[in-house]
C-alpha positions in Angstrom: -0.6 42.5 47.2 2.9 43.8 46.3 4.3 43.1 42.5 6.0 40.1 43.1 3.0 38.3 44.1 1.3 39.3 40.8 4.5 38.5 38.8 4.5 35.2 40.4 0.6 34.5 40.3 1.4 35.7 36.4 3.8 33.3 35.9 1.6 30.6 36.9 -1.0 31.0 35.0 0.9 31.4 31.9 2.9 28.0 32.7 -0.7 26.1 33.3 -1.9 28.0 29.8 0.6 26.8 28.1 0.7 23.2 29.3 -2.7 23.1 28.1 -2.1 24.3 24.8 0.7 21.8 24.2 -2.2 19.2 26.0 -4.6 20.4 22.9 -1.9 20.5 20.4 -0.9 16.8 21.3 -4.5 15.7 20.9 -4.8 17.3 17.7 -1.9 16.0 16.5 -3.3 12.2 17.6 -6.4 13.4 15.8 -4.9 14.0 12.6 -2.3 11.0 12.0 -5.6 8.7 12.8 -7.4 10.8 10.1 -4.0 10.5 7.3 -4.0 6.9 8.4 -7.2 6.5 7.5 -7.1 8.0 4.6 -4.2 6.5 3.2 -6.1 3.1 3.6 -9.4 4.1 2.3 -7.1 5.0 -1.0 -5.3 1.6 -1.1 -8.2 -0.1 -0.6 -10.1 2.2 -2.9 -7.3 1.4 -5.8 -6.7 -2.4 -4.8 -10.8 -2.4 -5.4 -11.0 -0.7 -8.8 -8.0 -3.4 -10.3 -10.2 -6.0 -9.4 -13.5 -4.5 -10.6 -11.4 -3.5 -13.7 -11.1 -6.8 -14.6 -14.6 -8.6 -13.4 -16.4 -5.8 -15.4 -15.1 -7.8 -19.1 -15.5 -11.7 -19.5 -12.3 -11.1 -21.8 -10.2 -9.3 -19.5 -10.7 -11.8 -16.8 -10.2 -14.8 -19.6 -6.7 -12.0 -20.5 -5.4 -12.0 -16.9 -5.7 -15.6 -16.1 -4.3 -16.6 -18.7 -1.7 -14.7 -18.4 -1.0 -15.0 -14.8 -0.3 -18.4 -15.8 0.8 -19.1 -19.3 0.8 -16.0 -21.1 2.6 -17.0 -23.9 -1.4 -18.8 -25.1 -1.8 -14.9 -25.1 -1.8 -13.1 -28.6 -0.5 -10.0 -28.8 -3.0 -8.0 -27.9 -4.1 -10.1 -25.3 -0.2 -9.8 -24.0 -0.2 -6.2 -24.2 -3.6 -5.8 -22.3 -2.3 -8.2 -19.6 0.6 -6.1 -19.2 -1.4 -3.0 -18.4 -3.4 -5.0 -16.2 -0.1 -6.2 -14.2 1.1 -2.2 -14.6 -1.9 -1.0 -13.0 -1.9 -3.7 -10.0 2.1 -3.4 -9.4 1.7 0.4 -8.9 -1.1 0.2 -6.6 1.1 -2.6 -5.1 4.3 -0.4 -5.1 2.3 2.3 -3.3 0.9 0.2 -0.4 4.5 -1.0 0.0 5.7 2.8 0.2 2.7 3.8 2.7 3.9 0.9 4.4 7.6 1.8 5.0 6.8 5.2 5.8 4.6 4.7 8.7 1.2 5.5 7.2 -0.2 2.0 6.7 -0.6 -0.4 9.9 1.6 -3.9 10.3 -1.8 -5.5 10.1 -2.9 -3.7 6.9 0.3 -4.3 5.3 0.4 -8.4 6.7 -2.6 -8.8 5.4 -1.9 -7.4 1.9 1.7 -8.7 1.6 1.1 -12.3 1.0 -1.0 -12.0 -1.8 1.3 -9.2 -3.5 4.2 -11.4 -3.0 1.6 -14.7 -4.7 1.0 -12.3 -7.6 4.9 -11.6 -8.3 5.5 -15.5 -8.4 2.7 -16.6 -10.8 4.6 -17.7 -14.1 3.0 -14.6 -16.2 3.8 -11.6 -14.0 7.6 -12.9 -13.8 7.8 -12.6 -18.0 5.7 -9.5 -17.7 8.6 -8.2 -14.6 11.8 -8.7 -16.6 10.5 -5.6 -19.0 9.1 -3.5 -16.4 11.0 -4.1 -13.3 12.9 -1.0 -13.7 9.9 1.2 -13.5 9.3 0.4 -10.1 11.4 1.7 -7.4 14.6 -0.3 -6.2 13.0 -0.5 -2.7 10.0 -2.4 -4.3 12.3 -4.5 -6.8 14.2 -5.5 -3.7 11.2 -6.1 -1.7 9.4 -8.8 -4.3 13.2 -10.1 -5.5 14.2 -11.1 -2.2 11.2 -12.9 -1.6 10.9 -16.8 -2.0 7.8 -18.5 -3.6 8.3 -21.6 -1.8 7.8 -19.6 2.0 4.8 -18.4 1.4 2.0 -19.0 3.1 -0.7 -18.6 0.6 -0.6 -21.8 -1.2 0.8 -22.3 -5.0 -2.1 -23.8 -6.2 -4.6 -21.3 -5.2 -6.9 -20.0 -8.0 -6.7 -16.5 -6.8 
């Protein structure tokens, strides 16, 4: 067997080990965007959970944030400023889901299924007096996002309870 048959046999192998390697790297890759996906909506759901529970967990904190999803000015003060941390703590979680969203780490069906009810949430009566103080803490991506929107399209009904 002279050199070049050796060089060439060489080059062979090397061109099959590496199209394995970039084989393995691809799958790896695939691996770990399923696991960051995953992840990311364990997390939401995780922090969309512990709002809710937040509030359950009091008889006055869920008497607080219904009333003041609807009429909050039958709030006191105190009662105002505890439904306003409630709101803060739900729009952030919101705010995050929506960045997750628009960079590519939540699915279309986790964000459809989750946009409908952030969006009912911005339109109750309460969370629009509690928005015109806070709105600028929120990014303007996310100010656009619930601005833009229109109560009247939708699709959860207005007269839901929740």
């Amino acid at each position: 067997m002279n050199w070049e048959a050796v060089s060439a046999i060489s080059g062979i192998l090397a061109a099959i080990a590496v199209a394995l390697t970039v084989v393995y790297l691809a799958l790896q890759i695939r691996k770990n965007t399923l696991a960051t996906y995953s992840q990311t909506h364990y997390h939401t759901t995780i922090a969309l959970a512990e709002t809710a529970s937040a509030i359950a967990s009091s008889g006055e904190l869920s008497r607080v944030y219904r009333v003041g999803l609807s009429t909050p000015d039958q709030l006191d003060e105190d009662s105002l400023f505890r439904f306003a941390l409630i709101a803060t703590s739900q729009f952030r979680t919101f705010e995050n889901l929506f960045f997750q969203y628009r960079s590519g780490l939540v699915t279309e069906d986790f964000w459809i299924a989750h946009r409908e009810n952030i969006l009912w949430f911005f339109h109750r009566p309460g969370m629009q007096v509690w928005w015109k103080e806070k709105r600028l803490a929120y990014s303007k991506a996310f100010r656009e996002f619930l601005e833009s929107s229109n109560a009247a399209a939708l699709a959860s009904p207005d007269n839901r309870r929740l």
